[in-house]
N, C-alpha and C positions, 0 to 999 in steps of 0.2 A: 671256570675255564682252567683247566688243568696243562701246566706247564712244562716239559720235558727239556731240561738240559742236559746237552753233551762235550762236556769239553776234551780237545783231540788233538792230535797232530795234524798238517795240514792234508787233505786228501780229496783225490778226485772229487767233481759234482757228482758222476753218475753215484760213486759209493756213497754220499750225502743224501742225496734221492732214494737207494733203498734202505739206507739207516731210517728215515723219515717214512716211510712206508711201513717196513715193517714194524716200527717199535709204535706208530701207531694203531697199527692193527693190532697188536700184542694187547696195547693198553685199550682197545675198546673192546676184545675179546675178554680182559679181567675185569675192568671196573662198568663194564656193558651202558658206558657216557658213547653218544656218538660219535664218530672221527670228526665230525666240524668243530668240534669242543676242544680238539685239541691242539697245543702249539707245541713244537721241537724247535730248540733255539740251539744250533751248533755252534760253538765257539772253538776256534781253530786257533794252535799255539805253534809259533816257528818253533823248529830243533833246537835254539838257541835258547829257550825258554822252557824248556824242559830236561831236568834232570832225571838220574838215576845214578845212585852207587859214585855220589861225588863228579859224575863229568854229565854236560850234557849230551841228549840226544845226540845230536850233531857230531860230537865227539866221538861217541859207539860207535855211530856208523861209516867216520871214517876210519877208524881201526880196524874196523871187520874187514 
């Protein structure tokens, strides 16, 4: 059973729903395993948990 993780900032269901659609179409169009074989496990990180360039997330975006 082949295991797809994504780990992300926090985001809509709907866009969760076609991340998990398509990426497992993706993977049963190359490794030609059927879609029931496969699991997408999304892991979601608050902005406060993610950095870049020394500040986090949350940081960026409120200086933008």
């Amino acid at each position: 059973m082949p295991i797809i993780t994504i780990t992300m900032r926090k985001t809509a269901a709907e866009t969760k729903q076609q991340l998990i659609e398509k990426i497992t179409a993706t993977a049963v169009q190359i490794t030609r395993i059927p879609d029931h074989h496969f699991v997408i496990s999304i892991s979601e990180l608050d902005d406060t948990n993610l950095g870049i360039g020394g500040k986090t997330i949350e940081d960026i975006l409120k200086a933008s």
